[in-house]
KOLDO-371658 format. One line per field, with one value per residue (C-alpha): residue number from 1; x, y, z. Coordinates in nm, 4 decimals, padded with zeros to 6 digits. Layout:
BEGIN
n (NUM / ...)
x (X / ...)
y (Y / ...)
z (Z / ...)
END
This chain:
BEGIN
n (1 / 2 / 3 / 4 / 5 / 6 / 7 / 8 / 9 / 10 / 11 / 12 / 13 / 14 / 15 / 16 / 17 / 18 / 19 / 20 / 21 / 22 / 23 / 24 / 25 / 26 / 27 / 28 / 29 / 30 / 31 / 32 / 33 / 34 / 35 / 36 / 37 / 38 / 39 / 40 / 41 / 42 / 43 / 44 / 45 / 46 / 47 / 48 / 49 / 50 / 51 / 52 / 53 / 54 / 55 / 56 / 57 / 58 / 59 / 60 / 61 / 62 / 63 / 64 / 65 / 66 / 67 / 68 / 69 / 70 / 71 / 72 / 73 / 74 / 75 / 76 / 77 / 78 / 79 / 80 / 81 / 82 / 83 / 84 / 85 / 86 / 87 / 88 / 89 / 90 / 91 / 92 / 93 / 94 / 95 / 96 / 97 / 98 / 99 / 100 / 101 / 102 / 103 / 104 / 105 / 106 / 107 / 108 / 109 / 110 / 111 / 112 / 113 / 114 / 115 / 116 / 117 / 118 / 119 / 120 / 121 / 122 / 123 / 124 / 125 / 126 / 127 / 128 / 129 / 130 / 131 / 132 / 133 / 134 / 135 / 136 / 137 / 138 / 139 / 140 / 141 / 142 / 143 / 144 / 145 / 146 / 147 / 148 / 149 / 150 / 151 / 152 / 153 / 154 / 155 / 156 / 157 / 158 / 159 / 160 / 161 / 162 / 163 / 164 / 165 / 166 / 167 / 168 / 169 / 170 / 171 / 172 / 173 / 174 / 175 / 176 / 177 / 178 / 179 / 180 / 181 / 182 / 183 / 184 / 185 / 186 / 187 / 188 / 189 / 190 / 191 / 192 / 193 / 194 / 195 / 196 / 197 / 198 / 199 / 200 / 201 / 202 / 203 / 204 / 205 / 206 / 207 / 208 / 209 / 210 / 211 / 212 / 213 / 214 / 215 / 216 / 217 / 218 / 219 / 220 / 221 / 222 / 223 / 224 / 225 / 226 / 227 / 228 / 229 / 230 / 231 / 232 / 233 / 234 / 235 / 236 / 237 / 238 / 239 / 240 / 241 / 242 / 243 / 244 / 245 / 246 / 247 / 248 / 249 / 250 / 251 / 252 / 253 / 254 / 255 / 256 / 257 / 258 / 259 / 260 / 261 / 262 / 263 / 264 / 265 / 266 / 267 / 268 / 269 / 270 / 271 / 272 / 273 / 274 / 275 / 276 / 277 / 278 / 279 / 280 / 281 / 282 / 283 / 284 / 285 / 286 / 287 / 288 / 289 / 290 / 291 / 292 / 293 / 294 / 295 / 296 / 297 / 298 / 299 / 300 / 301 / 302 / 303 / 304 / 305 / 306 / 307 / 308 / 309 / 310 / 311 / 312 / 313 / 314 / 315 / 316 / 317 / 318)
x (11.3351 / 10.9477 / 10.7123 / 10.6392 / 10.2830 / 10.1764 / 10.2257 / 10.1090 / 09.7774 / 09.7451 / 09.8034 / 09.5404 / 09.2539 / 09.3552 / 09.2790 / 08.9634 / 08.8635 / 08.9479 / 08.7387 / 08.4502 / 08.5051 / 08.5425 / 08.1662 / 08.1071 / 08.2596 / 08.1237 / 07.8912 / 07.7272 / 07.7995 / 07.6292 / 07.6530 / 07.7766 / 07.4125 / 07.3270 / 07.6147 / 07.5072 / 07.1543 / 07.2598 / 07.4516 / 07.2089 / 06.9270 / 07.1840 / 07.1445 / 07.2611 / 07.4980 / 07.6875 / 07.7021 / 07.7903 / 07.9945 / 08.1695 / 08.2415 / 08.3970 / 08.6002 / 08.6912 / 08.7724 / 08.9950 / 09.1773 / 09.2830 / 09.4052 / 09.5989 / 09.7332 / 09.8854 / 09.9816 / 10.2231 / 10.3070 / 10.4462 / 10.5394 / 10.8281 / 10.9559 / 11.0192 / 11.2238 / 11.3803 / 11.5033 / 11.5883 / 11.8121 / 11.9161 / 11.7830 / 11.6093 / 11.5009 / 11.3677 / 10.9690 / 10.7835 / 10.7337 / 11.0577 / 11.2171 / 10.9841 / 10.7623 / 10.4300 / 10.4955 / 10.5805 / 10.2430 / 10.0879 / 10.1364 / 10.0800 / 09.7700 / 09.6884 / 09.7748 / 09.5155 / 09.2728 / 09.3484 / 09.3976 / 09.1459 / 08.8136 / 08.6132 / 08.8384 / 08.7259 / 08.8034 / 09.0245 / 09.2313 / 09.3679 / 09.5690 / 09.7146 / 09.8117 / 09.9543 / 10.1677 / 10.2910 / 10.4351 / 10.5374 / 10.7802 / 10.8882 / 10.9854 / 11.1508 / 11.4082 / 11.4969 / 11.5995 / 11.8239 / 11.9594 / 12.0387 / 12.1280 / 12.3224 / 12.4025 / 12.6937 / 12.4894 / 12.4441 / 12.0894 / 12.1102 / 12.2043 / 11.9107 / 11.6963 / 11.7999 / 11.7820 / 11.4195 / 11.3231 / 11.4515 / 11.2844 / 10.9446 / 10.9619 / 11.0193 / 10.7405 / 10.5179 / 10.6229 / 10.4657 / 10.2413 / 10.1048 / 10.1656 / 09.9348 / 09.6608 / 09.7404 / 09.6949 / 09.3565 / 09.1401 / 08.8487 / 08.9000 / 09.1900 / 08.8774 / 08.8888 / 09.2866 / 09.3335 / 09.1019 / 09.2620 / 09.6263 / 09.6100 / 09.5855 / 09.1938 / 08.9838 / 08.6889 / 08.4348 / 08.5643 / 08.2637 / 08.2430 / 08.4434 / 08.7358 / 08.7243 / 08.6106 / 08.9007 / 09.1884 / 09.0624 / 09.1474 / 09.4926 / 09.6154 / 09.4459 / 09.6025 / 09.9625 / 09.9786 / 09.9999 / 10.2222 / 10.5547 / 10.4924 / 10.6090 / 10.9157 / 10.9907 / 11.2676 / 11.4271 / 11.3786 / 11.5565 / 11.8791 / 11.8898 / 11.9314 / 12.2001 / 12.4026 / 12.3673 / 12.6750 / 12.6514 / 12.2410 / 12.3434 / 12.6253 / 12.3186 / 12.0803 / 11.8406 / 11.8305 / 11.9353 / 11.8769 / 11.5592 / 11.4007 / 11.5580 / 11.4106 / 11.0460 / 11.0370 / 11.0458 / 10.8149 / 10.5297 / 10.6746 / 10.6218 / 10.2733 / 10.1838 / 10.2392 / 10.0973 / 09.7305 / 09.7496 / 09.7770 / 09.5494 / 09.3058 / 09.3521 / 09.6165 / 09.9965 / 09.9440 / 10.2778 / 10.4960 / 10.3031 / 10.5223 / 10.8362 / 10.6913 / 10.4735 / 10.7886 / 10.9801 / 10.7356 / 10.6408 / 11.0482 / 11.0239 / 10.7658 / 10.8333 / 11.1734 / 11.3692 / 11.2320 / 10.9876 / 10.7987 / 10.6555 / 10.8246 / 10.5160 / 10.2522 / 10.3239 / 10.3935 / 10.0574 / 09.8665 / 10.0490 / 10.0025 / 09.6353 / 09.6402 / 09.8032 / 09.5642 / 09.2346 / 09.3443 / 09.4388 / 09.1331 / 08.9008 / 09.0655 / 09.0590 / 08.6233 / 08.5685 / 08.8076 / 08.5207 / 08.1852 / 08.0860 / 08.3808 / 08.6995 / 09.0914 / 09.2388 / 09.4218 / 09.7527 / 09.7719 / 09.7279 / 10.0427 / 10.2323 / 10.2309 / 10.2938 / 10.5667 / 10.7825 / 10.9206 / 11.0245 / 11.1763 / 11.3746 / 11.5076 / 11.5780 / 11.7545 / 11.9748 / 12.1148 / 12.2233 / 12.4333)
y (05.7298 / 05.7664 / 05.9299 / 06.2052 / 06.2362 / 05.9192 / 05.9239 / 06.3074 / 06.1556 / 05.8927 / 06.0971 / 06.3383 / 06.0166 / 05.9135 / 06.2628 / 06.2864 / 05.9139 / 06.0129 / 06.3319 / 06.1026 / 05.8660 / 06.1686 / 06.2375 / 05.8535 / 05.8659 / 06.0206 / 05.9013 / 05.7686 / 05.5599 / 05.7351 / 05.5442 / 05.7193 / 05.7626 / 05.8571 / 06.1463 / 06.2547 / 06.2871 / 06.4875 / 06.7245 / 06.7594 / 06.8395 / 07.0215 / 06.8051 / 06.8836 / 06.6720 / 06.6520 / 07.0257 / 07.1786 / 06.9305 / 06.6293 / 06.9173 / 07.1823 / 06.9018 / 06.7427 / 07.0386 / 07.1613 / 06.8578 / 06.8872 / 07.2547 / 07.1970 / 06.8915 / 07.0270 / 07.3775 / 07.2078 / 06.9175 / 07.2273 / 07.4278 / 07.1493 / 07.0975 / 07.4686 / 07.4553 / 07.0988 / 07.2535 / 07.5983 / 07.5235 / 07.1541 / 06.9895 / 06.6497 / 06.6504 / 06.9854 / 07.0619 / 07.3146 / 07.0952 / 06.9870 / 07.3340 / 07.4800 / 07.6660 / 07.4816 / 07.5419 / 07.9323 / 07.9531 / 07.7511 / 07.9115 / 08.2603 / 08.1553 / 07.9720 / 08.3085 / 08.5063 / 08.2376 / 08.2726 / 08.5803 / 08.7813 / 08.4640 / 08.4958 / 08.6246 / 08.5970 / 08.2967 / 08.5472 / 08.6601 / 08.3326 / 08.3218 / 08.6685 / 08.5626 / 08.2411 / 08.4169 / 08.6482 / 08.3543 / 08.1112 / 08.4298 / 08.4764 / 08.1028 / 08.1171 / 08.4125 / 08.2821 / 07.9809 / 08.0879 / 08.3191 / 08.0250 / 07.7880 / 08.0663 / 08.0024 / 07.7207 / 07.4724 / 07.0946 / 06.9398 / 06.7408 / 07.0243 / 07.2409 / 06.9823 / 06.9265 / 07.2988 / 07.3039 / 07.0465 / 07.1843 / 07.5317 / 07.2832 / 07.2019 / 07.5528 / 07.6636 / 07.3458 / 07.4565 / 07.7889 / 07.7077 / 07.4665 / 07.7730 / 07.9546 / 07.7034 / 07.6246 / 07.9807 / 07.9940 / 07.7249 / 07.8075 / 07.8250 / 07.5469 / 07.3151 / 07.4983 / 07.4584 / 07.1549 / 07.0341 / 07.2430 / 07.1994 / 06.8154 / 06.8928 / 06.8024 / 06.8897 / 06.8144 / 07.0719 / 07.2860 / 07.4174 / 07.7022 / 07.9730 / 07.8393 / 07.7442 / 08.1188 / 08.2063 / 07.9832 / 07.8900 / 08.2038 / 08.2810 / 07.9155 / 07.9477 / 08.2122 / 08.1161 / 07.7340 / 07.8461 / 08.1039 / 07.8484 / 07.7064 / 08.0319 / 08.0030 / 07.6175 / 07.7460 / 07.9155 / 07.6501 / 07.3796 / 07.6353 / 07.7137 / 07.3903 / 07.3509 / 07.5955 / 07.9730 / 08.0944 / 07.8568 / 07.9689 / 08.3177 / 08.2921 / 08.1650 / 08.4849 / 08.4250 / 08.6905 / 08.4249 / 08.6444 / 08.8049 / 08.4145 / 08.2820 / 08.4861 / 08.4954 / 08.1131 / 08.0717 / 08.3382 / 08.1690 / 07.8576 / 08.0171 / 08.1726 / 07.8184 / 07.6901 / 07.9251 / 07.9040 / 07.5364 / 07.5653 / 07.8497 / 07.6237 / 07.2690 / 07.3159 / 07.1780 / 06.8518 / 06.6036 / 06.5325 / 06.5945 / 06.8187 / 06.5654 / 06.2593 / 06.4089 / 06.5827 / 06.3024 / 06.0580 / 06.2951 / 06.3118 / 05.9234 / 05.9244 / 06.2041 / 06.2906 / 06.6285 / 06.8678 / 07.1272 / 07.1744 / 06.8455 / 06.8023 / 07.1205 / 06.9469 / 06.6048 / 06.7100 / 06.9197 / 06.5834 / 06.3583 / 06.6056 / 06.6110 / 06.2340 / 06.1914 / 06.3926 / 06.2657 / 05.9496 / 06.0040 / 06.2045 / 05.9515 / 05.6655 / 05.8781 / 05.8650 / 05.5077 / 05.3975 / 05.3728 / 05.6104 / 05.8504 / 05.8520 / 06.0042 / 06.0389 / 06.3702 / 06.3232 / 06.4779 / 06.1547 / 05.9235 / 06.1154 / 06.1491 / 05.7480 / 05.7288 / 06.0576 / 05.9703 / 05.6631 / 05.7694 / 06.0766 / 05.8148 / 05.6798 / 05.9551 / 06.0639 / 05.7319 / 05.8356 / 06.1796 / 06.0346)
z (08.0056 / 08.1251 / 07.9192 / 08.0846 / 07.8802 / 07.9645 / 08.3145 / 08.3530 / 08.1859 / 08.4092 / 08.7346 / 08.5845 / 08.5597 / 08.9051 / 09.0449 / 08.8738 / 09.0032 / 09.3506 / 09.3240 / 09.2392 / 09.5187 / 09.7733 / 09.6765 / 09.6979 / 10.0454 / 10.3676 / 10.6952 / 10.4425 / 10.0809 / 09.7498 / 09.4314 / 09.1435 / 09.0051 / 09.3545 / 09.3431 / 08.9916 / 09.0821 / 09.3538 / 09.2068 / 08.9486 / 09.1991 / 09.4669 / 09.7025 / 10.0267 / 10.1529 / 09.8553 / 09.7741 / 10.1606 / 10.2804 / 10.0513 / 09.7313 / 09.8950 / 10.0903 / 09.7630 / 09.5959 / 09.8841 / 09.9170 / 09.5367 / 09.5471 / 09.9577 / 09.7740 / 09.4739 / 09.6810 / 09.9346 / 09.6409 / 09.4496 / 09.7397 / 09.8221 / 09.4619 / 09.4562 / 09.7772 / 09.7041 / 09.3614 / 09.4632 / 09.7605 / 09.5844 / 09.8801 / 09.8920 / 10.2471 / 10.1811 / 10.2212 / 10.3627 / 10.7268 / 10.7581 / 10.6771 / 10.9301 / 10.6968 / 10.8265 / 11.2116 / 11.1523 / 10.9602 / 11.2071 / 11.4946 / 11.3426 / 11.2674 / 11.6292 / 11.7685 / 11.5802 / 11.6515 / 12.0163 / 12.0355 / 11.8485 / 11.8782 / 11.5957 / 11.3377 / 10.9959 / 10.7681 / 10.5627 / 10.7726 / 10.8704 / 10.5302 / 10.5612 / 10.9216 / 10.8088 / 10.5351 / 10.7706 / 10.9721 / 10.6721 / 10.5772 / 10.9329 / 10.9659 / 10.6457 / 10.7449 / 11.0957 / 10.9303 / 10.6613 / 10.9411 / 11.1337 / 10.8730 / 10.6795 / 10.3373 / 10.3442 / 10.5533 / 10.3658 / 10.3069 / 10.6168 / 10.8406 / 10.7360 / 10.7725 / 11.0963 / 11.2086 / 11.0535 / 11.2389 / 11.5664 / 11.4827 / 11.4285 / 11.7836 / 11.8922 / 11.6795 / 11.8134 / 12.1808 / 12.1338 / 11.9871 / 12.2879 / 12.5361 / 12.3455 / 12.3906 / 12.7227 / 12.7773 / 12.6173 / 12.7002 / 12.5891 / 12.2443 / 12.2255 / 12.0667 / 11.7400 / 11.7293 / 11.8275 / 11.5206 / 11.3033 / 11.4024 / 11.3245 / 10.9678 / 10.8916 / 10.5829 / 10.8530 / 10.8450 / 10.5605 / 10.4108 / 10.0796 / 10.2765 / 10.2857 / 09.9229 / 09.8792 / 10.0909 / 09.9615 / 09.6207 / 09.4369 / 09.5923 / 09.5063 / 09.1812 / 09.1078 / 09.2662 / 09.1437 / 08.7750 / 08.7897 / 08.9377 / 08.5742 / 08.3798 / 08.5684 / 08.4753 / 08.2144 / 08.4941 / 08.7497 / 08.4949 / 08.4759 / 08.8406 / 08.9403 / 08.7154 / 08.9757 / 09.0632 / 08.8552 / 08.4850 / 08.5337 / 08.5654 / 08.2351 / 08.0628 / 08.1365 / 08.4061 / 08.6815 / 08.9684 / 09.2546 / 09.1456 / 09.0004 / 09.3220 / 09.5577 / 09.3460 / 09.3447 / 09.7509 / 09.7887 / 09.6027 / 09.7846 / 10.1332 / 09.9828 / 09.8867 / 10.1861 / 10.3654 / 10.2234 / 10.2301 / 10.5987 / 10.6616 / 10.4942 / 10.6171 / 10.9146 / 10.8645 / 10.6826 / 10.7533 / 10.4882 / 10.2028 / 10.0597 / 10.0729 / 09.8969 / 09.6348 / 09.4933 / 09.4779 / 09.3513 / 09.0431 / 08.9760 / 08.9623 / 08.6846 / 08.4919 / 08.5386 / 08.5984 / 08.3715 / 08.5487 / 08.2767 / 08.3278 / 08.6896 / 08.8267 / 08.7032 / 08.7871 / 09.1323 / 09.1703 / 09.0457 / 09.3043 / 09.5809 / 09.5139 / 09.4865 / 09.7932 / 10.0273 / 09.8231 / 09.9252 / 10.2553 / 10.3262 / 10.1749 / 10.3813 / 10.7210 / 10.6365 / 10.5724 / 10.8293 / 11.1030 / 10.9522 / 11.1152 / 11.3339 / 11.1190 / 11.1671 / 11.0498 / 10.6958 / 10.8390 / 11.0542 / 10.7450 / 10.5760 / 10.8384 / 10.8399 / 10.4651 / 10.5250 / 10.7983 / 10.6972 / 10.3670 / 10.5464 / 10.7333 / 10.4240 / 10.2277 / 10.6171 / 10.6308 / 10.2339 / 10.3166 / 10.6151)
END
């Protein structure tokens, strides 16, 4: 068996190295004394536009990271995540319509916008999938209800030209441009969100175990159950209010923390939160020095990392 310690510390250094090398990274290379000299006299650059980037790429990261390992454990589904269920697109075009809609809405009201769709998205598919469907059926429903979701959400920009710009930067899944309002707007709900799946990790260890042996053993399975895919939803839904639907992200990063560390969600949460926040550091620091100043958004870079492995885990439930 893995030790989960040893592996949960070395997914902590990478994070922090990759948080370093997003303020090494931009237009333009800094050193690392060049970075500390910076922050240390606030230097400009560094302060407005590569930390708030950074710091945003940690907390989306570990938000839809933890966001799938709720869902995947919850509904015992490993093709589960919050894009492939759905989720993503239901947030994302909730939030494309208030951008279209009502032009220059406020940064925060993107999230409550998002949320409201994220929850929408959520219902219409267990309405659809109902409660007996398999994990390759519901993934399959959730990613027909993506392209319904995707479809209106093009009418809508088709409809609005003039401010399909903003969208169309947005939609791609970018950390691009994300300045200290959005970490003002998203940094203190997921702050305050990310730590709470851990008080639940007890509960999360016996649910998976089965609805009815969970509930001879004490926990309140409809009241956990439906508390857990809230904040999963919520989680979600801030990560793409912030940064647009990023691909995949929350499919892999679950399943690569349950390599390392095993099944236990004590463990399990974190793990996954660290390898979520890997994930898009990296992706987002390769999108900038692919061709500086010129970037790619990071939700392509995942989606290339994502798919395949979608494929695979696709070709086992068959």
């Amino acid at each position: 068996m893995n030790d989960p310690k040893k592996y949960l510390s070395i997914l902590g250094v990478l994070a922090i190295v990759c948080f370093a090398l997003a303020l090494m990274l931009g237009a333009t290379f800094k050193s690392p004394a060049a970075v500390l000299q910076g922050l240390l006299t606030h230097d400009f650059d560094i302060w407005q536009y590569r930390m708030p980037r950074a710091i945003l790429a940690v907390l989306v990261g570990a938000a839809l990271a933890l966001s799938g390992t709720i869902i995947q454990g919850i509904i015992h589904n490993p093709l589960a995540s919050p894009d492939i269920l759905s989720i993503n697109h239901g947030a994302s075009l909730a939030a494309v319509a208030t951008l279209m809609m009502m032009p220059g809405t406020p940064v925060w009201a993107l999230p409550v916008a998002a949320c409201v769709g994220a929850a929408v998205a959520y219902l219409v598919l267990m309405l659809v999938a109902g409660r007996q469907a398999g994990p390759l059926q519901m993934a399959l429903i959730g990613v027909a209800l993506s392209a319904f979701y995707a479809a209106m959400t093009d009418y809508l920009m088709l409809s609005h030209p003039l401010e399909v710009n903003t969208a169309m930067v947005w939609l791609t899944g970018s950390l691009w441009g994300r300045t200290w309002s959005f970490v003002e707007m998203g940094a203190p709900l997921l702050i305050l969100l990310l730590p709470l799946a851990l008080l639940y990790s007890k509960s999360f260890d016996l649910l998976t175990l089965g609805e009815a042996k969970a509930a001879t053993l004490g926990v309140n399975v409809s009241r956990d159950r439906f508390l857990l895919l809230g904040l999963a939803v919520l989680l979600a839904a801030v990560a793409v209010a912030i940064a647009g639907p990023i691909a995949f992200l929350g499919l892999v990063a679950p399943h690569l923390a349950r390599k390392l560390v095993g099944g236990r969600h004590r463990v399990l949460l974190p793990a996954a939160m660290l390898t979520g926040a890997i994930i898009l550091q990296v992706s987002d620091i390769a999108v900038r020095a692919i061709k500086p100043p010129l970037e790619l958004p990071a939700g392509i870079f995942t989606a290339l990392i994502g798919a395949p492995y979608f494929f695979y885990l696709l070709r086992r439930s068959l």
